[in-house]
Every structure is written in structure tokens, then in C-alpha cells.
C-alpha positions in Angstrom: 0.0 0.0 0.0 1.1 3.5 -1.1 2.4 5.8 2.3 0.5 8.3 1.0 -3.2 6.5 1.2 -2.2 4.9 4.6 -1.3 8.4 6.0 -4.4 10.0 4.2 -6.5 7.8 6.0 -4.9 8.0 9.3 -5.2 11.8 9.0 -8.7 11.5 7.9 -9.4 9.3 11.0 -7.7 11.3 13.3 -9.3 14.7 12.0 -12.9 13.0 12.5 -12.0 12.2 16.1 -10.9 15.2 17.1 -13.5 16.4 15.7 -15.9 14.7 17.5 -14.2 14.7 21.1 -13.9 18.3 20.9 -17.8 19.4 20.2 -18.7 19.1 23.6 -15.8 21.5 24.7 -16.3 23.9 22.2 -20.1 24.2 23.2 -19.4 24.6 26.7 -16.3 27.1 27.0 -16.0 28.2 23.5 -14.1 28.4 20.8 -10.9 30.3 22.1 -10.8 28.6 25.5 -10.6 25.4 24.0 -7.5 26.2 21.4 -5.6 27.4 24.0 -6.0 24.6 26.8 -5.4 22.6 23.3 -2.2 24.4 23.0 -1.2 24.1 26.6 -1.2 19.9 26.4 0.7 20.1 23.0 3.2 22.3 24.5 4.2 20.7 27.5 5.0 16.9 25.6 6.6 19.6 22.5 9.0 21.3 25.3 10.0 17.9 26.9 11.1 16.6 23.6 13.2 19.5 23.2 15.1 19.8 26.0 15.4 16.3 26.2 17.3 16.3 22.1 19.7 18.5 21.0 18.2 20.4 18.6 19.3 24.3 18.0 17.3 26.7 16.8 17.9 30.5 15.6 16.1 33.6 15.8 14.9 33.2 12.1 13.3 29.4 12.9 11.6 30.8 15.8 10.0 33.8 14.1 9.1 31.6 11.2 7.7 29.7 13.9 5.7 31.8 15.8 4.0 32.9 12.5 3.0 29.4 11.5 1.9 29.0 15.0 -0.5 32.1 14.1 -2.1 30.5 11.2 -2.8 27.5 12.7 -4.3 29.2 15.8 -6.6 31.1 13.1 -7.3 28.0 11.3 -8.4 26.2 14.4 -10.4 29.4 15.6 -12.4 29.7 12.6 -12.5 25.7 13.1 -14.0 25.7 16.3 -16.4 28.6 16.0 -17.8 26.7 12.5 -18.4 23.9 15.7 -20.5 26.4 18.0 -22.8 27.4 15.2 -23.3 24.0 13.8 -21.9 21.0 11.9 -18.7 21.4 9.9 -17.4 19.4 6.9 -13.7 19.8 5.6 -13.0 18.9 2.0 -8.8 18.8 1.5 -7.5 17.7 -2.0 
């Protein structure tokens, strides 16, 4: 089987289950509560990892990103308030 398919599906899987567990958040607390305490657990098992291997990074990587850190905070907040409102399909090609 062709990587791409298997991690097409695994993506598509694991897009539909987050998906899922976060609607009842998202309806309680609201959109921009829930992508930050969503950023808090990703960035305490991210920060481990790097201290822990001896990567290096310079003022340009961490601009670069912090501004692709933005995006994807906007992509999720426009995510999660499509949530509130109702239900949300994603087409990617």
C-alpha cells in the first residue's frame, strides 16, 4: 500500500476524532478557550522533547515559527467557531 493512502487515511481518521471529542468543549467554554488549553497539552510533551534532544534553533526558525503558529491558531479558531454554530465538513485535496 502506497504511504500516502495509509497516511491519508490516518489523518482522515484522526481529523474525525478530534472532531468529535472536541464538540462538547467547544459548546461549553467556547471556541478560544478550547485552542488554547489545546495548545497548553501540546506544548508541554513539545517542550519535553526539546530539551530532552539537542536540537538548536535560531532567531529566524523561531520567528518563522511563531508565525506558522498564528495561522494555525486562526485555522483552528475559525474551526471551532464553524463547531458552535453547527456542523462542519472539511474537503482537502
Amino acid at each position: 500500500m502506497d504511504p500516502g493512502i495509509l497516511f491519508g487515511l490516518l489523518s482522515m481518521v484522526s481529523f474525525g476524532l478530534s472532531n468529535a471529542i472536541l464538540n462538547a468543549p467547544i459548546k461549553t467554554i467556547g471556541s478560544t478557550k478550547t485552542v488554547f488549553y489545546r495548545g497548553i497539552f501540546i506544548v508541554f510533551p513539545l517542550l519535553a522533547l526539546l530539551i530532552f534532544t539537542d536540537n538548536v534553533f535560531s532567531l529566524p526558525h523561531i520567528i518563522f515559527l511563531i508565525g506558522l503558529s498564528f495561522i494555525g491558531y486562526l485555522a483552528l479558531a475559525s474551526l471551532y467557531a464553524g463547531l458552535v454554530r453547527g456542523k462542519v465538513g472539511v474537503v482537502i485535496s
